[in-house]
PQR file of N, CA, C, O and H, with PARSE charges and radii, in Angstrom:
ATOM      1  N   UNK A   1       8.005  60.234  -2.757 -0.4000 1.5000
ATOM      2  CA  UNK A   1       8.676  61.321  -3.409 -0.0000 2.0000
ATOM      3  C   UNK A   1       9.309  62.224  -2.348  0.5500 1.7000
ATOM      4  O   UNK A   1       8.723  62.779  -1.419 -0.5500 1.4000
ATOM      5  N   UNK A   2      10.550  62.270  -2.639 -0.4000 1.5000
ATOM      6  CA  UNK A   2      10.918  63.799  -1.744 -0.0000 2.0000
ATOM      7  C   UNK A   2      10.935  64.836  -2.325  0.5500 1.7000
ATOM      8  O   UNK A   2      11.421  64.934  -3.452 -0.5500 1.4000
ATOM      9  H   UNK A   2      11.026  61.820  -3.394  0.4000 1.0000
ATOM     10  N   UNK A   3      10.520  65.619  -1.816 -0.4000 1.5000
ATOM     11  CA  UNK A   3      10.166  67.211  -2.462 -0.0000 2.0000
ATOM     12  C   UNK A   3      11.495  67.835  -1.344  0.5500 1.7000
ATOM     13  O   UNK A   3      11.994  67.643  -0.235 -0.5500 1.4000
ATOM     14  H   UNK A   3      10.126  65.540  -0.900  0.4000 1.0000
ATOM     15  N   UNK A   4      11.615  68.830  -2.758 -0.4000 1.5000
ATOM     16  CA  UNK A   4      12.902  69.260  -2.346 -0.0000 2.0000
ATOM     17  C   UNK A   4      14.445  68.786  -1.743  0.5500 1.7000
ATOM     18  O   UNK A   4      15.478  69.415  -1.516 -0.5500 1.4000
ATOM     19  H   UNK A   4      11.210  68.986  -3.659  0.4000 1.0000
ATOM     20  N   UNK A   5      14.109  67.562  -1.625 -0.4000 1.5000
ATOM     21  CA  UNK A   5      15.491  66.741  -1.213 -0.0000 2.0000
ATOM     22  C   UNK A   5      15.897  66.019  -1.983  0.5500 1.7000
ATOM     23  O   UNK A   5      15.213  65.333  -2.743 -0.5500 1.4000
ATOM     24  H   UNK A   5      13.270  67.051  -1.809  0.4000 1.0000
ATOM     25  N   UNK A   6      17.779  66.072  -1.875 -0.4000 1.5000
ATOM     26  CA  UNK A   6      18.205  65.469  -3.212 -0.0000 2.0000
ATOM     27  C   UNK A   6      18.929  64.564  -2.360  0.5500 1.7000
ATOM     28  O   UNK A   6      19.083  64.820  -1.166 -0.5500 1.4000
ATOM     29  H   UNK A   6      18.334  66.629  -1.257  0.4000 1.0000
ATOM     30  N   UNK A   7      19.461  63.339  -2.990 -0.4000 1.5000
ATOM     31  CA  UNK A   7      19.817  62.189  -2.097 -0.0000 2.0000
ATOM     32  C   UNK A   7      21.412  61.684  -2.476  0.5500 1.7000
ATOM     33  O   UNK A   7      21.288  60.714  -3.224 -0.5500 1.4000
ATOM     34  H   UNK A   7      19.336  63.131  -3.960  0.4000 1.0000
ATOM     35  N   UNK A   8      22.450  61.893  -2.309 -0.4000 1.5000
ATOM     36  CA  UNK A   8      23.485  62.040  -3.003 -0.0000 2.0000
ATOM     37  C   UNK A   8      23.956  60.378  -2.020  0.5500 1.7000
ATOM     38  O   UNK A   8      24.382  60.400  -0.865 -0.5500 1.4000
ATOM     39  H   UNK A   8      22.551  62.681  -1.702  0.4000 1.0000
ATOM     40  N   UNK A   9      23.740  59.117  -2.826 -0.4000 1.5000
ATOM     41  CA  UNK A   9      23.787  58.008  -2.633 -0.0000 2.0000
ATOM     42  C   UNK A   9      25.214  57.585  -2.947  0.5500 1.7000
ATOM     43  O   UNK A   9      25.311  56.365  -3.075 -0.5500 1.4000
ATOM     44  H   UNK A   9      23.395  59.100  -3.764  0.4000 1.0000
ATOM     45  N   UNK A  10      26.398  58.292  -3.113 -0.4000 1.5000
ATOM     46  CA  UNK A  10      27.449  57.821  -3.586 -0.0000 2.0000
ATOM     47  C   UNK A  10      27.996  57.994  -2.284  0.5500 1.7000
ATOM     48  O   UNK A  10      27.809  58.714  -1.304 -0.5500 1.4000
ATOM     49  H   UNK A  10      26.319  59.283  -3.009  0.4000 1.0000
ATOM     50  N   UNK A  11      29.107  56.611  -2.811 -0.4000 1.5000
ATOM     51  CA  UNK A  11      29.542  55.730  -1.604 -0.0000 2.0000
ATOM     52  C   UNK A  11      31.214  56.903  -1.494  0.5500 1.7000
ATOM     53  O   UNK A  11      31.919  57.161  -2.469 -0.5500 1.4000
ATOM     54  H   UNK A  11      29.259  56.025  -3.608  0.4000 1.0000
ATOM     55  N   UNK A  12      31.395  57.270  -0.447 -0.4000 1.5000
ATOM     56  CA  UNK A  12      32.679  58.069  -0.272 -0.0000 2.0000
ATOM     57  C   UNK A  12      33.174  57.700   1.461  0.5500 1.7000
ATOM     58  O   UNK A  12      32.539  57.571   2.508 -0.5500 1.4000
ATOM     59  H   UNK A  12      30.822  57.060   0.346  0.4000 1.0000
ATOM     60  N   UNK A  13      34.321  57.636   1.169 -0.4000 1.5000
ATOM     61  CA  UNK A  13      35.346  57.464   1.739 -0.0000 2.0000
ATOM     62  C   UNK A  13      35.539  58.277   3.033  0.5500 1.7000
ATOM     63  O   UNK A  13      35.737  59.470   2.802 -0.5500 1.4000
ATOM     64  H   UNK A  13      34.837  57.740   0.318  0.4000 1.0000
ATOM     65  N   UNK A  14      35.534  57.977   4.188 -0.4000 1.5000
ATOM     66  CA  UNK A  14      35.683  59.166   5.775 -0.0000 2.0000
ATOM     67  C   UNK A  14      36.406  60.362   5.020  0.5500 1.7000
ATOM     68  O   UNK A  14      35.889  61.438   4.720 -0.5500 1.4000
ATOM     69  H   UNK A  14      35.374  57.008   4.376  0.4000 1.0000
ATOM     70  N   UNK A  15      37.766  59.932   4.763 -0.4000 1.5000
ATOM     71  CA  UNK A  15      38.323  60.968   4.578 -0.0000 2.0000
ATOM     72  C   UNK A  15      38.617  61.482   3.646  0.5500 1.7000
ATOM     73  O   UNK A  15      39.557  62.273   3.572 -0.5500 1.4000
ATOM     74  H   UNK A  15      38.186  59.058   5.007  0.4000 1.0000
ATOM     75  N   UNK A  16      37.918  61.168   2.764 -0.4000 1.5000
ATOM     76  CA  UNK A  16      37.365  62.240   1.028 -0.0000 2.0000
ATOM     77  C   UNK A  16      36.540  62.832   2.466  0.5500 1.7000
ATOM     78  O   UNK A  16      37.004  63.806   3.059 -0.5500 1.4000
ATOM     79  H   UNK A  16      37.154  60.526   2.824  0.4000 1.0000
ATOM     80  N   UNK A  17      35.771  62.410   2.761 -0.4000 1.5000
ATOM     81  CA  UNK A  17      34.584  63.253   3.191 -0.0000 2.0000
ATOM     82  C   UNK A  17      34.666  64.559   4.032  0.5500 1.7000
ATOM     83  O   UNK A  17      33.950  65.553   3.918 -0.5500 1.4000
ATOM     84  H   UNK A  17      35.394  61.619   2.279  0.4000 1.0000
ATOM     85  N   UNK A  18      35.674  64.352   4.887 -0.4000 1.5000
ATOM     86  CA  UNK A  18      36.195  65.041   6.156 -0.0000 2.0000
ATOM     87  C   UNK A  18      37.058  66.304   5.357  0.5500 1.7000
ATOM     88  O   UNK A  18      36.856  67.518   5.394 -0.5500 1.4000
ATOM     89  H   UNK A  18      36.256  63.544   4.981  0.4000 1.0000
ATOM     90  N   UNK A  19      38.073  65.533   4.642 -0.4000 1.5000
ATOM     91  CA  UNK A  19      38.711  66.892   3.785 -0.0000 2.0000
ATOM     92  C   UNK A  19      37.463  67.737   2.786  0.5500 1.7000
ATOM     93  O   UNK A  19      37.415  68.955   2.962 -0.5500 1.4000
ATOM     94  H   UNK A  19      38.238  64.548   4.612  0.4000 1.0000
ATOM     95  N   UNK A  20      36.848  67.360   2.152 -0.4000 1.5000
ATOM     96  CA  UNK A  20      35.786  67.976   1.423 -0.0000 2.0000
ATOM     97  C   UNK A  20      34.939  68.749   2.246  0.5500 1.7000
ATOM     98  O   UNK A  20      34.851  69.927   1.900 -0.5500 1.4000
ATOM     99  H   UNK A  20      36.887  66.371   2.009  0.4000 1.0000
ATOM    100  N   UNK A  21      34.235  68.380   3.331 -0.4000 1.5000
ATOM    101  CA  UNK A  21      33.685  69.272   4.103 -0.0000 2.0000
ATOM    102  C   UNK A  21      35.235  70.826   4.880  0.5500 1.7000
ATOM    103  O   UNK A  21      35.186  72.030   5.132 -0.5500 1.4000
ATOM    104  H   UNK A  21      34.307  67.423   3.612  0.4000 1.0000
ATOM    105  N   UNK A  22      36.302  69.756   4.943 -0.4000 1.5000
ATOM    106  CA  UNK A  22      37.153  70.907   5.559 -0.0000 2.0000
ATOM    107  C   UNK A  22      36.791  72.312   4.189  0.5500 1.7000
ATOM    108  O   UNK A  22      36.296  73.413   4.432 -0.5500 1.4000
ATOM    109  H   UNK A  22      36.342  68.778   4.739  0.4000 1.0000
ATOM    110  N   UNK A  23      37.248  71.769   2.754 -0.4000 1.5000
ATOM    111  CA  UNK A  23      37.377  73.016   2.267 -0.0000 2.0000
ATOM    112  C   UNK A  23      36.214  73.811   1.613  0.5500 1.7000
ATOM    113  O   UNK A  23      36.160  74.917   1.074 -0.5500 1.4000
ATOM    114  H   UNK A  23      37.650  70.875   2.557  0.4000 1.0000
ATOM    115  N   UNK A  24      35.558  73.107   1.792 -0.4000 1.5000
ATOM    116  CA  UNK A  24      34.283  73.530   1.682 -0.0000 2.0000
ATOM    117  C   UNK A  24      33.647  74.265   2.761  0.5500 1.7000
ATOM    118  O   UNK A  24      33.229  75.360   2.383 -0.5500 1.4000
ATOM    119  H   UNK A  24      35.602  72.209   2.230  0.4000 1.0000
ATOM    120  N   UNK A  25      33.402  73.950   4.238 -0.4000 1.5000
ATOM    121  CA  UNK A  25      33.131  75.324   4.833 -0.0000 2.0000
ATOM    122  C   UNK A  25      34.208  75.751   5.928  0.5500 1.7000
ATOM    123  O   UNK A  25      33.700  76.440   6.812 -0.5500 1.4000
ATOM    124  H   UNK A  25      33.742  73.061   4.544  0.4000 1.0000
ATOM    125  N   UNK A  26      35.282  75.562   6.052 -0.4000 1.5000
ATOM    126  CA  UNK A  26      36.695  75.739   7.009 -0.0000 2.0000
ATOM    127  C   UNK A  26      37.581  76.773   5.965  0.5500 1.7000
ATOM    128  O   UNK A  26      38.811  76.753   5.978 -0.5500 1.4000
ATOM    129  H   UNK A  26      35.695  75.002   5.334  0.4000 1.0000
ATOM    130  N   UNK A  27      36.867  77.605   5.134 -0.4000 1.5000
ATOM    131  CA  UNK A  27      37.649  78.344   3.685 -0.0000 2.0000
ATOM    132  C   UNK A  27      38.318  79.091   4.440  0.5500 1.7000
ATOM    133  O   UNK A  27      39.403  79.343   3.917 -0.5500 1.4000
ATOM    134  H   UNK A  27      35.868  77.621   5.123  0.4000 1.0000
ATOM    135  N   UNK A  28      38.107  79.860   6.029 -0.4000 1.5000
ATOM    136  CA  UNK A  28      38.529  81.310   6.257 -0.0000 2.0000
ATOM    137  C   UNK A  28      39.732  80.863   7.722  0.5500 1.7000
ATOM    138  O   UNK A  28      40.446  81.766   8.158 -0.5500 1.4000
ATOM    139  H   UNK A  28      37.225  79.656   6.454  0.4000 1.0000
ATOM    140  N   UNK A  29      39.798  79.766   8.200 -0.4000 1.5000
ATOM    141  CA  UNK A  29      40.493  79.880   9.418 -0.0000 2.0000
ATOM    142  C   UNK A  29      41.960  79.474   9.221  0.5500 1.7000
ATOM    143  O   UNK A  29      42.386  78.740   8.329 -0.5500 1.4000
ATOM    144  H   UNK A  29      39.218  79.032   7.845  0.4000 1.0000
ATOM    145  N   UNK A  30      42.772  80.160  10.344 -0.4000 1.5000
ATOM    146  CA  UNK A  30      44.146  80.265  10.040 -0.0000 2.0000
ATOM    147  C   UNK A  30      44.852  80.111  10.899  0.5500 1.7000
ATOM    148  O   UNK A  30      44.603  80.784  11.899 -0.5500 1.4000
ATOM    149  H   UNK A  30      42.426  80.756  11.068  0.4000 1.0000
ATOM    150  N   UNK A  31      45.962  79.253  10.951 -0.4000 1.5000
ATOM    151  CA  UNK A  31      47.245  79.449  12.148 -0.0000 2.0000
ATOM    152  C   UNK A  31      46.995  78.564  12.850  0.5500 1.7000
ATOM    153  O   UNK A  31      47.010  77.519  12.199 -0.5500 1.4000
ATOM    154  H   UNK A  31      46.165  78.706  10.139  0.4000 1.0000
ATOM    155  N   UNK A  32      46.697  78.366  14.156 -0.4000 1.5000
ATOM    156  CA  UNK A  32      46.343  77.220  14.919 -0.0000 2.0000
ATOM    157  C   UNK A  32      45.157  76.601  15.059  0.5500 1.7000
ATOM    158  O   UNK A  32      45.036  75.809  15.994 -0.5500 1.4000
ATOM    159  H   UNK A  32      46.684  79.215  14.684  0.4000 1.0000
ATOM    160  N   UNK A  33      43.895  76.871  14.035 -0.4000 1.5000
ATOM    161  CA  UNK A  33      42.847  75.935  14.269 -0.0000 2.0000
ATOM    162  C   UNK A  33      43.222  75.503  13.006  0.5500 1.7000
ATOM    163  O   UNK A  33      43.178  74.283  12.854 -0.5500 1.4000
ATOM    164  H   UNK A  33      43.993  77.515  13.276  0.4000 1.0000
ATOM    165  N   UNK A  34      43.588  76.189  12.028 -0.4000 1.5000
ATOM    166  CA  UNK A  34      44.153  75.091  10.892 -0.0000 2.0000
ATOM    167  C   UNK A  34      45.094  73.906  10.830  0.5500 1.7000
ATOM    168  O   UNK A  34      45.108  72.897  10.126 -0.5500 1.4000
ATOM    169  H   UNK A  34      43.623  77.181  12.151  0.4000 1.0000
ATOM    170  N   UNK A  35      45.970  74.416  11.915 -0.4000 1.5000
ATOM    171  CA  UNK A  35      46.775  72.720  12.307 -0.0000 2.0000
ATOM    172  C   UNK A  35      46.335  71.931  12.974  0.5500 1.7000
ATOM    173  O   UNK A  35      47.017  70.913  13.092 -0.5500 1.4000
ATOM    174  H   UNK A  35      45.959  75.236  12.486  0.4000 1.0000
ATOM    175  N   UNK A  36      44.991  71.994  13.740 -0.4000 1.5000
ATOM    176  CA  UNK A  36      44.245  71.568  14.922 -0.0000 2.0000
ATOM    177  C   UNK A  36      42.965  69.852  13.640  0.5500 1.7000
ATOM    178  O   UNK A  36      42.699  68.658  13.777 -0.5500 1.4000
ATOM    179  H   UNK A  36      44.436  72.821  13.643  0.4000 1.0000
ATOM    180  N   UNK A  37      42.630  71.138  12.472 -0.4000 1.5000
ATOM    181  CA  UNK A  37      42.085  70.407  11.645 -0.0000 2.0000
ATOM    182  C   UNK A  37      43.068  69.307  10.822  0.5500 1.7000
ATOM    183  O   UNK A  37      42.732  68.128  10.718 -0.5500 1.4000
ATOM    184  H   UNK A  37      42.846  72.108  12.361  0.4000 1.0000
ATOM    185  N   UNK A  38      44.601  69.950  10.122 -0.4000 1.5000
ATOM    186  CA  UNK A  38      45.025  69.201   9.675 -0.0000 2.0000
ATOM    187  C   UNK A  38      45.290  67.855  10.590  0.5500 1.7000
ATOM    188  O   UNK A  38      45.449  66.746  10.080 -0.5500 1.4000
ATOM    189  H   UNK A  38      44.875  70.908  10.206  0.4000 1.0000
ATOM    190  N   UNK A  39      45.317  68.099  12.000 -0.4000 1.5000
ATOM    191  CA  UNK A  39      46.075  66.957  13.144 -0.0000 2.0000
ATOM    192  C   UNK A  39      44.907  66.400  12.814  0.5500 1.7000
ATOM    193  O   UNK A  39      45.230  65.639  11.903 -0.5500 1.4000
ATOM    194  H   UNK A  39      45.188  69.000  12.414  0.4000 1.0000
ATOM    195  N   UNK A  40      43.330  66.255  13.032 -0.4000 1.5000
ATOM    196  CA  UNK A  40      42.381  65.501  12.845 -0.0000 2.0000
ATOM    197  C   UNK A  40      42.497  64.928  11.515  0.5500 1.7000
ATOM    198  O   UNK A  40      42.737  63.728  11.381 -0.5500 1.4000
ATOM    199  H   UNK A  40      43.068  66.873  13.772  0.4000 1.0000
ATOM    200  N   UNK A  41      42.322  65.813  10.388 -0.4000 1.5000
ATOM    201  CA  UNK A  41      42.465  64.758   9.405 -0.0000 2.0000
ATOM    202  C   UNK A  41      43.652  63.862   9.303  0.5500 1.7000
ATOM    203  O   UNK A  41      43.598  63.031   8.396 -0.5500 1.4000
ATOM    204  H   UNK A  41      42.128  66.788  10.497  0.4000 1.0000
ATOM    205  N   UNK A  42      44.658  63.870  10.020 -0.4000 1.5000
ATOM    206  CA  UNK A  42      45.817  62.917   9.720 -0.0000 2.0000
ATOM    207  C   UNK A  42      44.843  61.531  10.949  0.5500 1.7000
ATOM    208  O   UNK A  42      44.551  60.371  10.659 -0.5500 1.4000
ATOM    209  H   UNK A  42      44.701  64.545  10.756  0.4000 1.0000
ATOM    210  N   UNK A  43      44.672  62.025  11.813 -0.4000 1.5000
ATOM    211  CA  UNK A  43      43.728  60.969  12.762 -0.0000 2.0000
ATOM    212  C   UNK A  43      42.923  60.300  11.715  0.5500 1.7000
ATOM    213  O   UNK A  43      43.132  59.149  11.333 -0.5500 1.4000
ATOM    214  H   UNK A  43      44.910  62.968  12.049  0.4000 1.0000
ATOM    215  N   UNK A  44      42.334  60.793  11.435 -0.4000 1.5000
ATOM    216  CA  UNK A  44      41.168  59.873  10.644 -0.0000 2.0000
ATOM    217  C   UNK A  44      41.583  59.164   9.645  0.5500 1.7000
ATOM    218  O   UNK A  44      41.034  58.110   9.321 -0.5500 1.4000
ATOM    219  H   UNK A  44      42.164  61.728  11.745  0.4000 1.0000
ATOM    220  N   UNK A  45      43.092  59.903   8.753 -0.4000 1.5000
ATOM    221  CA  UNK A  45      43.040  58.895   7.746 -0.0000 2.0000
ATOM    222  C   UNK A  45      43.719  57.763   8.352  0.5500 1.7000
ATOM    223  O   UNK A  45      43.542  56.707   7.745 -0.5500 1.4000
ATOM    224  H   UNK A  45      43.538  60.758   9.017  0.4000 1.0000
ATOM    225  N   UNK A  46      44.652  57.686   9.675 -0.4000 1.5000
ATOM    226  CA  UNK A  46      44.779  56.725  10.282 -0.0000 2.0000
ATOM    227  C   UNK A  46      44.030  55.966  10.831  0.5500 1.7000
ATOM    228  O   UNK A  46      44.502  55.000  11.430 -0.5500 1.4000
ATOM    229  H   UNK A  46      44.796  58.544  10.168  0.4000 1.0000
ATOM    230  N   UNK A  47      43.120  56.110  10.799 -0.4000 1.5000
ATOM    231  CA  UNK A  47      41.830  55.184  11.578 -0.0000 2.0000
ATOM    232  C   UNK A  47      40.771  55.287  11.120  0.5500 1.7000
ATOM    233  O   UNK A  47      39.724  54.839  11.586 -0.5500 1.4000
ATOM    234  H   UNK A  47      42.737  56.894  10.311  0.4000 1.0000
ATOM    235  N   UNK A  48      40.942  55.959  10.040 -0.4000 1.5000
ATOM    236  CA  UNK A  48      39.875  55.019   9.082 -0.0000 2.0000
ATOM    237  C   UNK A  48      40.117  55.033   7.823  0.5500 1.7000
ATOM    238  O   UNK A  48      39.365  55.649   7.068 -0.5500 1.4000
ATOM    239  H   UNK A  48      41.793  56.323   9.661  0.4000 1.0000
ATOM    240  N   UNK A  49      41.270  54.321   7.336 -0.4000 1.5000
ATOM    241  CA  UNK A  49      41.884  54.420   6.284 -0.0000 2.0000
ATOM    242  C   UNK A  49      40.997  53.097   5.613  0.5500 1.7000
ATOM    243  O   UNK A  49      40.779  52.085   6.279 -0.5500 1.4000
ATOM    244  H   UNK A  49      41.881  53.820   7.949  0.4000 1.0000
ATOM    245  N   UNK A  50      40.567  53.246   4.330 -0.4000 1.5000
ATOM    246  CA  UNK A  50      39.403  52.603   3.288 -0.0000 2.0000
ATOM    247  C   UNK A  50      38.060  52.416   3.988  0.5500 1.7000
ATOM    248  O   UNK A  50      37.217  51.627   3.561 -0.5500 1.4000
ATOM    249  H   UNK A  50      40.744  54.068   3.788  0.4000 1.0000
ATOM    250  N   UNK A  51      37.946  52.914   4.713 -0.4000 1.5000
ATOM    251  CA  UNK A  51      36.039  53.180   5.240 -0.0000 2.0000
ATOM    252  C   UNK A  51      35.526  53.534   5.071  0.5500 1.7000
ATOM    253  O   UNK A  51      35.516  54.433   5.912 -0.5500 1.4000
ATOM    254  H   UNK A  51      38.631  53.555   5.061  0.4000 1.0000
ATOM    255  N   UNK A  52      34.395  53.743   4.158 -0.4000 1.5000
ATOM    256  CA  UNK A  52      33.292  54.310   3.688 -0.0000 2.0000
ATOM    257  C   UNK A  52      32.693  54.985   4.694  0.5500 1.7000
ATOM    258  O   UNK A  52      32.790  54.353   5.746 -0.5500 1.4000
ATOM    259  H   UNK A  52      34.403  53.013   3.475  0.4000 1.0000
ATOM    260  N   UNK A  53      31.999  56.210   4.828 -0.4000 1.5000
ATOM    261  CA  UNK A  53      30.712  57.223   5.631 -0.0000 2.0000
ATOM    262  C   UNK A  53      29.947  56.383   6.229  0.5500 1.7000
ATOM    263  O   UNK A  53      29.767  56.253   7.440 -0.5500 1.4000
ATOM    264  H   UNK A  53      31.920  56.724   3.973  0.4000 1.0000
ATOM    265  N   UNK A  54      29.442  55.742   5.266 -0.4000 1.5000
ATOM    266  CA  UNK A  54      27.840  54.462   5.111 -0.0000 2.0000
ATOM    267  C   UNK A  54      28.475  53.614   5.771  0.5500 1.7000
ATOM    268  O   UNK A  54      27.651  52.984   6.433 -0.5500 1.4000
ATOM    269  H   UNK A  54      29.588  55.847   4.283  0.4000 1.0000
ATOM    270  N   UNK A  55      29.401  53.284   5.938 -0.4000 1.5000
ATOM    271  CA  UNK A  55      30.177  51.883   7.037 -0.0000 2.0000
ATOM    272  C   UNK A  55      30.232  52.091   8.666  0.5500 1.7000
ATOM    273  O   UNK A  55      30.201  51.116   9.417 -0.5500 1.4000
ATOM    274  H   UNK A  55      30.070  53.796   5.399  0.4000 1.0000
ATOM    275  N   UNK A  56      30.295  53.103   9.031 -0.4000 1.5000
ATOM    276  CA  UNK A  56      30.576  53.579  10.189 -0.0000 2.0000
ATOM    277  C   UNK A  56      29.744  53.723  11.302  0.5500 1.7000
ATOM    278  O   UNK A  56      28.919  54.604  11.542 -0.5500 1.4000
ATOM    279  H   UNK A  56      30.321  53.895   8.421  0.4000 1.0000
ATOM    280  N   UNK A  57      30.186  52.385  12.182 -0.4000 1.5000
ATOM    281  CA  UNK A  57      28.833  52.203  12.829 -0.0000 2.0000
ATOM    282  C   UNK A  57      28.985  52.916  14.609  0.5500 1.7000
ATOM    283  O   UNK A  57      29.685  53.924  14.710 -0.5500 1.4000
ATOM    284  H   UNK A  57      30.856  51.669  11.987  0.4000 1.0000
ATOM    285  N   UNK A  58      28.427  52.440  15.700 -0.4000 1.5000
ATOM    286  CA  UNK A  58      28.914  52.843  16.849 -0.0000 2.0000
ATOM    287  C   UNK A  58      29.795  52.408  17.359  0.5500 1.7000
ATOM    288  O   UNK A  58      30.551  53.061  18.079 -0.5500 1.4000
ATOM    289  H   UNK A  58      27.858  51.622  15.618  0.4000 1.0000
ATOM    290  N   UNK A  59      29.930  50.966  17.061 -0.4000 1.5000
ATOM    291  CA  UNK A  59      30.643  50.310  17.520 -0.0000 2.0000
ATOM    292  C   UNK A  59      32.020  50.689  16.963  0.5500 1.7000
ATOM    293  O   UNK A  59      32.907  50.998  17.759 -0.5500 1.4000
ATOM    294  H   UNK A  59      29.317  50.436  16.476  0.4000 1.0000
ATOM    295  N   UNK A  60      32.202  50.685  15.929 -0.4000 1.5000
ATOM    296  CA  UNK A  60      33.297  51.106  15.106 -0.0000 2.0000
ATOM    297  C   UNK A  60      34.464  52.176  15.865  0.5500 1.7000
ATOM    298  O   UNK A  60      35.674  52.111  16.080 -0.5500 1.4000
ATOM    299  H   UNK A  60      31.481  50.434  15.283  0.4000 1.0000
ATOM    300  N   UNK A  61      33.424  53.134  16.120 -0.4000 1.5000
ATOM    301  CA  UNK A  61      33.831  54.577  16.515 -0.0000 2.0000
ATOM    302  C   UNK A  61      33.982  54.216  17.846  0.5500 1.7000
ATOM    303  O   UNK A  61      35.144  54.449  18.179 -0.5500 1.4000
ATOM    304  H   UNK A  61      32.441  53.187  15.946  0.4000 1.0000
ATOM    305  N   UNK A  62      33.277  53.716  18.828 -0.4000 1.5000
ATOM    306  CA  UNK A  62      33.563  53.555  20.370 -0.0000 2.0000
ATOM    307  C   UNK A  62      34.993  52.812  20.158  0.5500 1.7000
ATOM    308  O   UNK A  62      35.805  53.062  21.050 -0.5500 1.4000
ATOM    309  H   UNK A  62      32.333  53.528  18.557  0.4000 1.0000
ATOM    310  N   UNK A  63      35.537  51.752  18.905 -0.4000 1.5000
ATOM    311  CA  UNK A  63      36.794  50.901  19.162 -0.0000 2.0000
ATOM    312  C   UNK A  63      37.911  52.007  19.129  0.5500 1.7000
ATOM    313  O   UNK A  63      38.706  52.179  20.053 -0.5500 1.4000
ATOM    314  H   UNK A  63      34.878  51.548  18.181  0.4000 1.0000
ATOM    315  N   UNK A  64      37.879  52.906  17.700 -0.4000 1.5000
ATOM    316  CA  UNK A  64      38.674  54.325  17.955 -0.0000 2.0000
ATOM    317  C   UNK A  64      39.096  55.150  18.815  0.5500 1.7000
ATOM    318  O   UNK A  64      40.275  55.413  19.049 -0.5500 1.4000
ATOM    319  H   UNK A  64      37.233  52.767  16.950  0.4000 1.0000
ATOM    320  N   UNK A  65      38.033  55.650  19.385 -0.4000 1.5000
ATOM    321  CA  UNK A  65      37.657  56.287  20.265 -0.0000 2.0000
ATOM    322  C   UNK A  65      38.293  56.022  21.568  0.5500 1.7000
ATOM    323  O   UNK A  65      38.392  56.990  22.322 -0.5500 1.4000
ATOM    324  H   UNK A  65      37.075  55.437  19.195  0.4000 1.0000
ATOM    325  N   UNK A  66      38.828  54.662  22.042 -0.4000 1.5000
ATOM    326  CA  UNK A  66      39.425  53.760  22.690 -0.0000 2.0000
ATOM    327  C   UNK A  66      40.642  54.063  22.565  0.5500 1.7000
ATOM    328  O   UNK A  66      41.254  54.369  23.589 -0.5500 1.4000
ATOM    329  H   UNK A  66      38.747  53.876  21.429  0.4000 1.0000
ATOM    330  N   UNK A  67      41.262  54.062  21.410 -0.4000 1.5000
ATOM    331  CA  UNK A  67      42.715  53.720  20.695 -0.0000 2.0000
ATOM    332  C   UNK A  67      43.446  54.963  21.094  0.5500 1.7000
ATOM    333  O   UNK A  67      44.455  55.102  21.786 -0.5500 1.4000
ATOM    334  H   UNK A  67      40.765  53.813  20.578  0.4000 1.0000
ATOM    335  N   UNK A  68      42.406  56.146  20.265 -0.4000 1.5000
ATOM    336  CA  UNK A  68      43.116  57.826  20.281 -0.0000 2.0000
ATOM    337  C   UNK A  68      43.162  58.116  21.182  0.5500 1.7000
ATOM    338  O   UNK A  68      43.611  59.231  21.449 -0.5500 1.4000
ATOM    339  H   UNK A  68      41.586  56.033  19.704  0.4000 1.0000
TER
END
């Protein structure tokens, strides 16, 4: 049993994920760290365009990581 922990098992996408966390806690920043975030999320949906969270292994990210 977990007490107190809830387990949110649904399968989502890097970059559902990445934008959802952006507006969810990134609500207040403006001007140049906001284009700094949008430039990352355009990264990611380029490189990891249909990849699941749960997919993403080290290896994965060291091949990226390479590329960018």
């Amino acid at each position: 049993m977990n007490k107190g922990l809830v387990l949110n098992l649904q399968r989502m996408l890097f970059t559902d994920y990445f934008n959802l966390w952006l507006e969810t806690y990134k609500t207040t920043i403006k001007g140049n760290t906001l284009e700094r975030y949008y430039t990352t999320s355009n990264t990611i949906e380029e490189e990891f365009e249909g990849i699941y969270i749960q997919d993403i292994t080290k290896t994965l990210l060291s091949e990226v990581f390479k590329r960018i």
